[in-house]
N, C-alpha and C positions, 0 to 999 in steps of 0.2 A: 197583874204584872206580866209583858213579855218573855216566854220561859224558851230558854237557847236549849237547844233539846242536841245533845253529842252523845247520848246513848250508843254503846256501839254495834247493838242488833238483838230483838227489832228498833229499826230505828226512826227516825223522823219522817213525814211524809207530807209532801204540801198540802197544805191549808184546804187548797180548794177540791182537793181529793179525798181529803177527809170529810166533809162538807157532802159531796155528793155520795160515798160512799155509806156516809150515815145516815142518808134521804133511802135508799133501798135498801136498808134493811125494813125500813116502815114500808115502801112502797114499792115495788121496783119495775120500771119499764110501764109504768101506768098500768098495772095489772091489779093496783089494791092486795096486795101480797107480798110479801119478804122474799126480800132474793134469798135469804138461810131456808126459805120453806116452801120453794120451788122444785121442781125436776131437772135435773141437770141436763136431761131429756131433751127437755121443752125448746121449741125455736129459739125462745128469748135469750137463754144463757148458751145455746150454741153459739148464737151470734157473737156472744160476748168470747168465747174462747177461740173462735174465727178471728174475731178481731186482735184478740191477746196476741196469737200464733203471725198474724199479717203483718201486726207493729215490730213486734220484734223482728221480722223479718226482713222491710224496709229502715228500722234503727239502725240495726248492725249488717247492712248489706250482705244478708244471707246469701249465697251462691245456689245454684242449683244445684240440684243433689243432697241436699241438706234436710232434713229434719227436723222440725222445732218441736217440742212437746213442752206441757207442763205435769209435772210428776210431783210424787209425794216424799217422805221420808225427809229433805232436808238433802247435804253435801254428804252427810253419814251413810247414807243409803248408797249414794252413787259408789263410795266408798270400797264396796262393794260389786255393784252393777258394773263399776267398769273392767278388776278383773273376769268375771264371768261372762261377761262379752267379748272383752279381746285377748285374753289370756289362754295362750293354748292348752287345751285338755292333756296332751302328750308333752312334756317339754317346757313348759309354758317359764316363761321368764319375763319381767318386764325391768322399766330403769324407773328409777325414783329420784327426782330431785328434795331432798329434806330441809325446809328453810322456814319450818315451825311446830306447832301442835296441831294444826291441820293435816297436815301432810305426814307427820309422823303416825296420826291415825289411819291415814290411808294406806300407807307402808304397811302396817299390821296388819290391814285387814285381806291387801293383796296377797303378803308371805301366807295365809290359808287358802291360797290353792295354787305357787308355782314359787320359783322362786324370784326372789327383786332385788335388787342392784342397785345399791342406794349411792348414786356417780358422783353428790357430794353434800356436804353438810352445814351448816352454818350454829349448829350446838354448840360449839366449843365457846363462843360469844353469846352463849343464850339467846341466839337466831338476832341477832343485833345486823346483821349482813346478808347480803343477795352471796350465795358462791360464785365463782367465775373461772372460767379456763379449764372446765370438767370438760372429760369423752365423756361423750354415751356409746354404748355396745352397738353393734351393729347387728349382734345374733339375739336380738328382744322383739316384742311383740308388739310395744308400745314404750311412749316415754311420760311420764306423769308429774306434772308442776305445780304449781298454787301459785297463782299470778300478786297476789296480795297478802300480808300478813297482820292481820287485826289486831294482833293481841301485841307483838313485838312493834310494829309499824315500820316493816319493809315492804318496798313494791318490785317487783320485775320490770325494769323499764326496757328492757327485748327479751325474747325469747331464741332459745337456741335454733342452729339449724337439724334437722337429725333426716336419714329417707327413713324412719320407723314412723310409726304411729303416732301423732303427737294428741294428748291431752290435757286440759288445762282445767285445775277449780276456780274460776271466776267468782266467788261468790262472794266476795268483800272491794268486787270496782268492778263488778258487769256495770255496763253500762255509764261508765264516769269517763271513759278514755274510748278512742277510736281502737279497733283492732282487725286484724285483717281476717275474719274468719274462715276462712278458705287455706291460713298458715296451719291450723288446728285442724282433727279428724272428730274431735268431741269434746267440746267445753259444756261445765256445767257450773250453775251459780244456785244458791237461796236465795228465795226473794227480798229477803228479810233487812238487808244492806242496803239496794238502792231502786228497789223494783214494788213492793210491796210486804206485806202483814208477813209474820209468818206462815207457813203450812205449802206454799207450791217450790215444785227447784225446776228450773227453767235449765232443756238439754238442748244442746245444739248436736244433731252428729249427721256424718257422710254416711248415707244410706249402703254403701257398698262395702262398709268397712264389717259389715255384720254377718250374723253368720258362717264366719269362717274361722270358729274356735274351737269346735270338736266337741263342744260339750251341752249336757243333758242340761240347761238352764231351765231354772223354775219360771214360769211363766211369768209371774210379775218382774222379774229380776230380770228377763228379755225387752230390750230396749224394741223387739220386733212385733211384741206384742203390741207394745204403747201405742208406735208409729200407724200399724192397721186397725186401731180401736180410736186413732186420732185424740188420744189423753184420755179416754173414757174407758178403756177397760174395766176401771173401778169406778166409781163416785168422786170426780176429783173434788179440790179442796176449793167450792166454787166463789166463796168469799175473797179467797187470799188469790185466783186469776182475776174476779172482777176487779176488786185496787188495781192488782198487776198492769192488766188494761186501763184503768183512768190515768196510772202511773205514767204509763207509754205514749196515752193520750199527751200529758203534759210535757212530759220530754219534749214531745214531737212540736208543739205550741211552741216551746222557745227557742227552739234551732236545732233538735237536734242531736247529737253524740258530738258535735264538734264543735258547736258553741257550749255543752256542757262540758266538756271537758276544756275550755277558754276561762271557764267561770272555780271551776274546781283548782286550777290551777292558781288563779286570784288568790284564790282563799289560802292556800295552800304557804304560798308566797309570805301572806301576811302575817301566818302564825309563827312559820319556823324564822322568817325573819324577826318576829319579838323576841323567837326561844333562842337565836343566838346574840340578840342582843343583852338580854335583860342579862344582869350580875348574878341573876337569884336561879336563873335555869339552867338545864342544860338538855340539849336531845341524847337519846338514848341509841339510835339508829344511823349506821354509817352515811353520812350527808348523799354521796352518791346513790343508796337505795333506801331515800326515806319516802313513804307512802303519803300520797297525796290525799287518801280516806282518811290514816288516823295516825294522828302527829302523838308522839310517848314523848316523855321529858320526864326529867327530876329534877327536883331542890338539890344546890350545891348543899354540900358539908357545912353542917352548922347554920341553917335557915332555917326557923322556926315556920313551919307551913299552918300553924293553926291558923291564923289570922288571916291569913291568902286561900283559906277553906271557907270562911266565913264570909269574905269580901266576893267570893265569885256564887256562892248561895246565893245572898242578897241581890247581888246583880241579876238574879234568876238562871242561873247557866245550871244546866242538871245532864249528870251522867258524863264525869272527867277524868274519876278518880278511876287508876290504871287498875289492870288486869293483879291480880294477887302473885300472877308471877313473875310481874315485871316490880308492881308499887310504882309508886308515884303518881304521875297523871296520863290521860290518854284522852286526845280531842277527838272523835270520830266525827271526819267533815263529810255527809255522803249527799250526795249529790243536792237533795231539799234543803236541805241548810243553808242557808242568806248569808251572804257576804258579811252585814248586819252583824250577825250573830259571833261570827268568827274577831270581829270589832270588838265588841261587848267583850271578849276574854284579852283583847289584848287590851283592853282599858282596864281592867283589873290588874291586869300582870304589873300593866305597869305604874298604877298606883300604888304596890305593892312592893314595890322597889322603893321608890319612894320613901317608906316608912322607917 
């Protein structure tokens, strides 16, 4: 049976990427060798992190000036890495936009070395809403947002204007939507959403924006290190760029960041139009900022959902059932997910009604 895979990370990955990725772990690059049991050294997988770093490059119309790495640790890590790069040693302050459990962690991790300015919130609705009509400070060092919300399913559909620093976590629709990179000073995403396996976090930043914090930064946690070791400082995580790359590869095959985000929207369309049709749902997310990655809904009051757990199993569809702190359900549509598949759940939904 056809299984609808809405995992919401790590998540789905085309077929044919999976296919060839799993050809080099037995063989890779006609070397009679595993790319897991290579040198990261070696021509063969520079090429392939040459190539990682170029797609991305031409994907999202990197501008000059720019930086592309692939790093380790996850969004958690940047977390981190971003105040220690742009947060002053003397003074240091940054702004925070708060519109979930992502970004509330990045909050906390910033408050340990300056102070942050959290300019507004969307708590009070259990991160149900994008905020709007916030200042940012002018006397900050940077401004800090989460373009996407996985768990709640809200998106940012613009970003503010600020002259400070602007940074964005991408890591739940890098790559699903057009963005202007050159609006941004440092966007960072996991690959793990719409890029590849987990284990690499893919950094964009303005090379000039560095070094100018004042502070004694551990050397892995220098975004200046990365950029002069060209991602190899350490032993990158050489499995999870190679996907990244066939991943990039495949974008590139179908049109694109613009024709995927043509198709993302399809989908998109098609579910929350079942979820404000059907009598048995409801979405959970202000219409205005609901996420085109991952659609949340609940059962009205008094809708017995065993039966509508049972009938989207059968159907094959796996990985719906929401976040623990929302409950309910949650579609996560990222990018490799077929039109198809998003079909298959509104054919349940709405058999489901029916009964």
């Amino acid at each position: 049976m056809k299984k609808h895979n809405y995992s919401a990370g790590p998540c789905i990955l085309p077929q044919e990427v999976l296919k060839e990725a799993s050809a080099s772990v037995l063989n890779f690059d006609g070397l009679d060798l595993s790319l897991l049991e290579i040198s990261h050294r070696s021509k063969n997988f520079v090429a392939v992190m040459d190539e990682a770093v170029a797609l991305v490059k031409e994907l999202m119309e990197v501008p000059e000036g720019y930086s592309v790495l692939f790093l380790q640790g996850g969004a958690s890590l940047e977390f981190v890495m971003v105040p220690f790069n742009l947060m002053k040693n003397e003074g240091g302050k940054a702004a925070y936009l708060n519109t979930g459990t992502w970004s509330s962690k990045a909050i906390k991790e910033a408050k340990r070395l300056g102070e942050v300015v959290e300019v507004a919130s969307s708590k009070d609705k259990n991160f149900s809403y994008i905020p709007k009509g916030y200042s940012i400070p002018v006397d900050i060092d940077y401004f800090h947002c989460t373009s996407n919300n996985t768990i709640y399913g809200t998106q940012m559909k613009s970003f503010p204007q600020t002259d400070a620093l602007k940074v964005c976590d991408m890591s739940s629709d890098i790559l699903s939507r057009k963005v202007n990179v050159a609006d941004f000073d440092l966007i960072y995403a996991g690959a793990q959403k719409n890029m590849g396996p987990a284990g690499a976090t893919l950094v964009i930043v303005k090379d000039e924006i560095l070094g100018k914090s004042g502070r004694d930064i551990p050397a892995y946690l220098d975004y200046a290190t990365h950029i002069d070791k060209e991602s190899m400082f350490n032993t990158p995580p050489v499995f999870s760029v190679y996907v990244s790359m066939l991943t990039l590869r495949w974008l590139k095959s179908i049109g694109g960041v613009a024709e995927m985000e043509k198709i993302n929207q399809a989908k998109a369309d098609l579910l929350y139009g079942e979820i404000d049709r059907n009598s048995k749902f409801y979405g959970t997310a202000a219409k205005e900022d609901r996420s085109n990655m991952n659609a949340c809904f609940l059962a009205h009051e008094g809708v017995d959902t065993a039966q509508f757990d049972e009938m989207w199993k059968a159907a094959g569809i796996s990985g719906i059932n929401g976040h623990r702190s929302v409950g309910g359900y949650r579609a996560s549509m990222y990018n490799a997910l077929p039109l198809e598949s998003v079909q298959a759940l509104v054919d349940v939904m709405q058999a489901f009604e029916k009964l």
